[in-house]
GUNU-258918 format. One record per residue: y, z, x of N, C-alpha, C in turn. Coordinates in Angstrom, 2 decimals. Layout:
<recs>
REC     n_v     n_w     n_u    ca_v    ca_w    ca_u     c_v     c_w     c_u
REC       Y       Z       X       Y       Z       X       Y       Z       X
...
</recs>
This chain:
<recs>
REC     n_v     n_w     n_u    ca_v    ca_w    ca_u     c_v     c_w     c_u
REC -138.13 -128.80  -33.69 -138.72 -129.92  -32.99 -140.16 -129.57  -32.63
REC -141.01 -130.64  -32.70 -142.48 -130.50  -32.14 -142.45 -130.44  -30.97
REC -143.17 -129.97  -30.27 -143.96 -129.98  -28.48 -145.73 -130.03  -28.67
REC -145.79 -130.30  -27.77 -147.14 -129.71  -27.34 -147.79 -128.62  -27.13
REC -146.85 -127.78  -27.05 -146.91 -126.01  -26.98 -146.62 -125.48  -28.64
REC -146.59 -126.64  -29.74 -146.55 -125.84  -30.83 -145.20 -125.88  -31.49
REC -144.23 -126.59  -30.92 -142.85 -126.79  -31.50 -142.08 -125.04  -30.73
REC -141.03 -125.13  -31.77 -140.07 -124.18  -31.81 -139.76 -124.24  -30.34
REC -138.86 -125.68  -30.12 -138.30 -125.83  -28.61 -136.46 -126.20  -29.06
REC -135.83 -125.14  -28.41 -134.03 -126.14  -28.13 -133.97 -125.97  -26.81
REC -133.83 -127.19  -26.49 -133.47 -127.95  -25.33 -134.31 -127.75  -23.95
REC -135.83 -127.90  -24.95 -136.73 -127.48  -23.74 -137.30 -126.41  -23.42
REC -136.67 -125.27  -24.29 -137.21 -123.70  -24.23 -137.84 -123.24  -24.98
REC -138.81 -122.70  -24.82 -139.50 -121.87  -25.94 -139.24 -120.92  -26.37
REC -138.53 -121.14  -27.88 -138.04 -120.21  -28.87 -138.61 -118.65  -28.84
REC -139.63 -119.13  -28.44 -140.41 -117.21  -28.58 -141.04 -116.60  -27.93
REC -139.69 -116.84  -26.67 -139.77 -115.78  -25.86 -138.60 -115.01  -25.91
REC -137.43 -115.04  -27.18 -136.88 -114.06  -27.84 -135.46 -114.55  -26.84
REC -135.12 -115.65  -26.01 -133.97 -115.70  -25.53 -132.84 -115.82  -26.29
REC -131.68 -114.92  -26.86 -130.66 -114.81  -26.71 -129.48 -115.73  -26.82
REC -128.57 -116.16  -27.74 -127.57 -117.12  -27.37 -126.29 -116.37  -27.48
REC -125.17 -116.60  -26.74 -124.08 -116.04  -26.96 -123.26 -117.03  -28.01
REC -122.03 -115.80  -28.69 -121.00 -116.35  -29.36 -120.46 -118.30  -29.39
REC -120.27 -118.09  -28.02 -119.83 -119.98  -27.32 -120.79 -120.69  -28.36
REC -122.22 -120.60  -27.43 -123.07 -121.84  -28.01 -123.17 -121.15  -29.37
REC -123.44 -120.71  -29.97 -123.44 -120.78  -31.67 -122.51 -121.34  -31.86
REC -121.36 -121.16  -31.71 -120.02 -122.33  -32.09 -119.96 -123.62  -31.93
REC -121.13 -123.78  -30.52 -120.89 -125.06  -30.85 -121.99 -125.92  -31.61
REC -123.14 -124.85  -31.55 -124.38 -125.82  -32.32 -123.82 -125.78  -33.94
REC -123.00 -124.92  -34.56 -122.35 -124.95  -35.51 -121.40 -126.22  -35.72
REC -120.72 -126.39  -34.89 -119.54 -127.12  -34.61 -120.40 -128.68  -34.58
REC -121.54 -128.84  -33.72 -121.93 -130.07  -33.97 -122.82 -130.05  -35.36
REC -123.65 -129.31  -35.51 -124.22 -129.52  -37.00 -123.09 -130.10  -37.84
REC -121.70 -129.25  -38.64 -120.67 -129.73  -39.22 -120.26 -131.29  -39.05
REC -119.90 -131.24  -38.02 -119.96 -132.88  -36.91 -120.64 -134.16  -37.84
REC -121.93 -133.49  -37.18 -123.24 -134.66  -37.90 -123.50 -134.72  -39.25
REC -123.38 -133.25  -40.54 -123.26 -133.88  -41.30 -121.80 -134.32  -42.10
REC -120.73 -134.03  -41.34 -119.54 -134.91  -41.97 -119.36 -136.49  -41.49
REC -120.30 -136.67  -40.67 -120.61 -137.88  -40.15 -121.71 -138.68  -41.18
REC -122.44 -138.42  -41.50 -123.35 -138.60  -42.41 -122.94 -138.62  -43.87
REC -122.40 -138.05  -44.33 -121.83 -137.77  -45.94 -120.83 -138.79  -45.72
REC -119.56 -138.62  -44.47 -118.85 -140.50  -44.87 -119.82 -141.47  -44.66
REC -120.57 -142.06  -43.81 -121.58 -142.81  -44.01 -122.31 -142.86  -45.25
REC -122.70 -142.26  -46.48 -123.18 -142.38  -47.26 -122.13 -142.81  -48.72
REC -121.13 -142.47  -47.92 -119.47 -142.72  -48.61 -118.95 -144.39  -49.19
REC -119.90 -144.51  -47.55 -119.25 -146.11  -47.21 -119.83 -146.69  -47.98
</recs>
C-alpha cells in the first residue's frame, strides 16, 4: 500500500522498522489472502 511516508504500511505501520509477526497472524493473513482469492476465481466462474 502507498502512504505518504513512502508506502510499505500493514495496518498503519511502517514496515521498516523490522516489526515482527507471530505464527497466529501469518495464518491468518494467509487464511484471508486464500479467502479473497477463492472468492474471486468463483466470481470469475460465474
Amino acid at each position: 500500500m502507498s502512504s505518504r511516508t513512502g508506502g510499505e504500511v500493514r495496518h498503519g505501520v511502517d514496515l521498516k522498522s523490522g516489526i515482527s509477526i507471530d505464527a497466529d497472524e501469518v495464518r491468518l493473513n494467509c487464511n484471508l489472502a486464500r479467502s479473497y482469492v477463492t472468492f474471486l476465481v468463483a466470481e470469475d466462474d460465474r
